[in-house]
N, C-alpha and C positions, 0 to 999 in steps of 0.2 A: 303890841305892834310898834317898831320903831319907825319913826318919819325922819325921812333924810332929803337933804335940800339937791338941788343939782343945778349943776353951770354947763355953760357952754364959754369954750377957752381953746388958742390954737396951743398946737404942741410941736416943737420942731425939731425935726431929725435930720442931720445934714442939712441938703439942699431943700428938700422937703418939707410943707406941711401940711398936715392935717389938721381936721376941724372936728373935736372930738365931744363927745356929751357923756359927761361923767360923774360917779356921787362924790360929793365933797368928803364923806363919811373915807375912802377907799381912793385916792389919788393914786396909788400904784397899779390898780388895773389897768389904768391909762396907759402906762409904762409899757407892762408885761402886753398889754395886746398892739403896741404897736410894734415889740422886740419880735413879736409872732409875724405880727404883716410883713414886717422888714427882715425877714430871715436870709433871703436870698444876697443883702447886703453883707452879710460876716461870713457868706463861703463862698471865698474865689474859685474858687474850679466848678468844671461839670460837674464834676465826681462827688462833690462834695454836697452840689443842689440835689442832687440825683440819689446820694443817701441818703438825704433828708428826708426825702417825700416814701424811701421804700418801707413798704408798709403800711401806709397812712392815707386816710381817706379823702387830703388835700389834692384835689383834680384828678381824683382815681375815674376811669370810666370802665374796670374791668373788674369783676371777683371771682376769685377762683373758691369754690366749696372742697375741700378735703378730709377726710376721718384723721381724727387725732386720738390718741390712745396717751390719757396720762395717770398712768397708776393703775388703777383697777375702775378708772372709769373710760367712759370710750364717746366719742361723741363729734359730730361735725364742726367744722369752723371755716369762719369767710376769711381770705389773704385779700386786702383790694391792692389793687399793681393798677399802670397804666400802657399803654397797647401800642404805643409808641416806644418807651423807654425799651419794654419786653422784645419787641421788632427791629429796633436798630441790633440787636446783640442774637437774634435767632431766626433763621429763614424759616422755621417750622411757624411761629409767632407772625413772624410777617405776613405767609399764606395765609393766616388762622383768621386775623384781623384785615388785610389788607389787600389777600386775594380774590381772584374772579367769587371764590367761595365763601368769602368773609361770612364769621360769626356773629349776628348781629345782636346776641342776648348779653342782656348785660350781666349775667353770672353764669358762671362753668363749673360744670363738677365735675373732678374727675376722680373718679373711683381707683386707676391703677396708682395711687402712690397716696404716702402720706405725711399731715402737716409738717413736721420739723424738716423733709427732705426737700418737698417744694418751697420753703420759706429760705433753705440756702441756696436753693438755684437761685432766687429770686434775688437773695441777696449779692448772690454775685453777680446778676445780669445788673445793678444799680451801684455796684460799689469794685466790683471784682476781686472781693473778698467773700472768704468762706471758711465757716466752721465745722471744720469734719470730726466725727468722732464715729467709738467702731459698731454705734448704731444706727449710722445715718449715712456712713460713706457708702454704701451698697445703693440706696436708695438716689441719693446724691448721682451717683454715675448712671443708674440707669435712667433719668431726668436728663443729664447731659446727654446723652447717647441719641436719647428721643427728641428733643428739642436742639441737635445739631450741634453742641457748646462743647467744641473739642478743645479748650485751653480746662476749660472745668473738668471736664473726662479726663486729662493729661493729671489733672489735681490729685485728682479721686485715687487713679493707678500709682501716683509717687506716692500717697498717702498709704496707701494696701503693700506698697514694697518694702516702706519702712516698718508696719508692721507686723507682716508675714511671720509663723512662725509654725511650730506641731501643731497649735490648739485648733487654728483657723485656717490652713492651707487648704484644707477639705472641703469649705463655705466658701473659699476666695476662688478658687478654680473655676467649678461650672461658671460661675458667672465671667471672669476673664475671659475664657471658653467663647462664652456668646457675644460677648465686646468685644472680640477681637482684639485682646490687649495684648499685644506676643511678647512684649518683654514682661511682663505680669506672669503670664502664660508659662514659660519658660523658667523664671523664679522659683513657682510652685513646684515644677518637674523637678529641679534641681535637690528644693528641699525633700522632697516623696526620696529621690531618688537615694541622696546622702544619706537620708536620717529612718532608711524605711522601717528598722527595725522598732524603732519610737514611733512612726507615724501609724503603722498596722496597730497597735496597743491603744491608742487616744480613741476618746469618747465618737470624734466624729468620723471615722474609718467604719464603723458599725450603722453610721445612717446615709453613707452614701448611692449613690446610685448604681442598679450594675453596670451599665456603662461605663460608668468610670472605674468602676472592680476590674473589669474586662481590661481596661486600656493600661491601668498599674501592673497586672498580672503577666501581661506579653513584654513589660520593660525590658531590654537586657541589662540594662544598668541600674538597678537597685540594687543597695549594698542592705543586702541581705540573705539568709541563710534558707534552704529551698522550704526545709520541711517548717522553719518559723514562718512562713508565707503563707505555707498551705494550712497552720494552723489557724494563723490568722484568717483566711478566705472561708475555711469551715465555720470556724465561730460565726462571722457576719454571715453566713448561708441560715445556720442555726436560729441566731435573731430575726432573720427576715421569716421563717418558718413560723415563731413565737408570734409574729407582730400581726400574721394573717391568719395565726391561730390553725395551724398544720402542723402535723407530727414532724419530727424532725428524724426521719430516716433517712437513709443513704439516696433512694430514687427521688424522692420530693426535694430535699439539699442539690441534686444533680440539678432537677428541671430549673431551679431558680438560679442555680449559678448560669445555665448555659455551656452550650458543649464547647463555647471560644473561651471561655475561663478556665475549663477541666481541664482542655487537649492544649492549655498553654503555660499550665504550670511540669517543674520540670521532674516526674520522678525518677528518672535513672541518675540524676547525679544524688541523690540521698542515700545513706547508709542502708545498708540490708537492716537494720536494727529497728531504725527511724520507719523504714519504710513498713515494715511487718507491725511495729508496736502503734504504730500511729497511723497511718493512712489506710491500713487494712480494715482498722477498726470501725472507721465511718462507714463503710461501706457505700462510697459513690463510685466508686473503681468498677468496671466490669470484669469478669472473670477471664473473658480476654484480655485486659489491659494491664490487667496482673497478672498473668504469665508472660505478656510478651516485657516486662518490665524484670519479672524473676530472669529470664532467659539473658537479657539484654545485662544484666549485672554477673548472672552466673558464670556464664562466656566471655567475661573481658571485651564487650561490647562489640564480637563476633556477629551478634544476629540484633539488626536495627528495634529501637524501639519503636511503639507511637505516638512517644512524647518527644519534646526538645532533648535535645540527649548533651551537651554545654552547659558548663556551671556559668552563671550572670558575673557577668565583668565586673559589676560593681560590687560582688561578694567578695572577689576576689583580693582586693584590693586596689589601690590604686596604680601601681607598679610591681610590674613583675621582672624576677631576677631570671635571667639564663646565667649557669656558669658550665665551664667546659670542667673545672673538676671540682668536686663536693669538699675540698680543703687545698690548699696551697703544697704543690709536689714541692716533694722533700729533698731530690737532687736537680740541678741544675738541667734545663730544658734546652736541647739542643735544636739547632734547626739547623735541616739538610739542601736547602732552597728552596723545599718546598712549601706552598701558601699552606701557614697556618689558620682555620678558619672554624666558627661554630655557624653550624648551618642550622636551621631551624624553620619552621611555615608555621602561618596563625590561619583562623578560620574568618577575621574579622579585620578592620583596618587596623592598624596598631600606629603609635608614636614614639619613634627611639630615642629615651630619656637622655641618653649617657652611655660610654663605654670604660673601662677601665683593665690601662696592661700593666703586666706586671714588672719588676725585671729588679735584677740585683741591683743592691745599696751603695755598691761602687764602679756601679756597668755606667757609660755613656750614652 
């Protein structure tokens, strides 16, 4: 056992001092514990006290219990915060603590969410800094959403736009969806819509919802080809079939798709080829809905179908040409005074890109 003497000695900090009792052995504890008391002296701003203490059980009067998952082990953990700091920056926090209802226990669990996503609310309610990544920004927003923090929600949403792309526009939706995030919301449509023939192929097209199968399928602007659609919609029918461990036959494929995803994909604009080699084969079609589809092709669209009978705008491309002749006339085009004009009608809004006239190389 070692014996060590001790003093009593003032210590002086600024204008300050203290009367400190220390071992002679260790004069620098002296130091470091008063650098700790006096912390509040080396950070001029709120913001900067206010980081200090985030996380930290210095005048904590509140702990939040949440599941943390790290690696392959799984397990609870305490965040302590304080009830104030958390209050001035969320009215939900205010009620929680400082309403007619105030919470008077001094720890809270809460089971909908977990530790890394409430430790960056947390973060930014003390610093208004925050660390998103694309395991945590989901979690992260819907924590803003519920505790009121529309500058952190606003975070969350520029963070999901910048990295929007095929892999994850499928995970990023429903939840815009229910945030109400309309320029988020609108993003996602945009890429589905541009890139559907990539987005139908990606891993998570085959675990979405059918509601949202339902709401891609009625687009009229996806740029996509009818029968690549409806291959795609079958296979995800098919997997859902696997996943609840059902035969995957033509009527069981029907009932899960729903008759708003059947009666809104478009078979009359598909090839008789396409249509016999491939959609026949599933047999989700009813025997009515194949003839009135044979009939509707046969007759040069004579007798209506009951499907959409319009090829999708976004197949189409993005612009379309009228010309009044399929090559440039070979003798010189007279005009009598009467109006020259190409008349034409669409079945949708349309926007005119451009015109373009013709006219000799040494006309006026």
């Amino acid at each position: 056992m070692v014996e060590v003497a001790s003093t009593d000695h003032w210590v002086y900090a600024g204008e300050m001092a203290h009367f400190c009792h220390s071992l002679t052995l260790a004069p620098q504890t002296v130091i470091m514990s008063l650098v700790e008391e006096n912390w509040q002296t080396t950070r001029l701003t709120i913001r900067e006290r206010a980081k200090f203490v985030f996380n930290n059980d210095r005048f904590s009067d509140i702990k939040f219990t949440v599941w943390k998952v790290d690696g392959e082990s799984e397990g609870k953990q305490t965040i302590p915060a304080h009830k104030f700091v958390l209050s001035i920056s969320s009215p939900v926090f205010e009620a929680m603590f400082y309403g007619e209802l105030a919470e008077t226990k001094d720890s809270i669990e809460l089971p909908d969410c977990e530790y890394e996503s409430l430790l960056e609310l947390f973060r930014y309610l003390y610093s208004d800094e925050v660390n998103l990544s694309g395991s945590t920004v989901m979690g992260v927003l819907y924590l803003a959403k519920k505790y009121m923090v529309p500058s952190l929600a606003e975070k969350c949403a520029e963070y999901l736009l910048k990295s929007l792309d095929l892999s994850n526009v499928f995970s990023i939706l429903p939840s815009a969806q229910i945030y109400e995030e309309k320029d988020l919301v609108e993003r996602c449509w945009k890429v589905i819509d541009e890139k559907a023939e990539e987005v139908v192929e990606s891993d998570g097209f085959a675990t979405i919802e059918r509601s949202l199968l339902g709401s891609i399928v009625v687009r009229d602007t996806l740029a996509i080809e009818e029968i690549d659609l409806f291959k795609a919609v079958d296979m995800w029918a098919t997997k859902q079939c696997e996943r609840q461990g059902l035969e995957a036959d033509g009527e069981t494929k029907r009932r899960i798709l729903g008759e708003q995803t059947v009666t809104a994909i478009r078979f009359p604009t598909m090839s008789q080829e396409d249509f016999m080699n491939v959609v026949l084969l599933t047999d989700i079609l009813t025997k009515a809905e194949i003839a009135s589809v044979a009939r509707h092709v046969s007759f040069n669209s004579k007798f209506p179908a009951v499907f959409p009978e319009t090829t999708r705008s976004g197949s189409a491309g993005k612009i379309q040409r009228c010309c009044r002749f399929n090559s440039p006339p070979r003798s010189t085009w007279a005009y009598k005074g009467r109006p020259d004009v190409i008349d034409f009608s669409t079945d949708r809004d349309i926007t005119l890109c451009g015109l373009c006239l013709n006219r000799k190389e040494d006309s006026t």
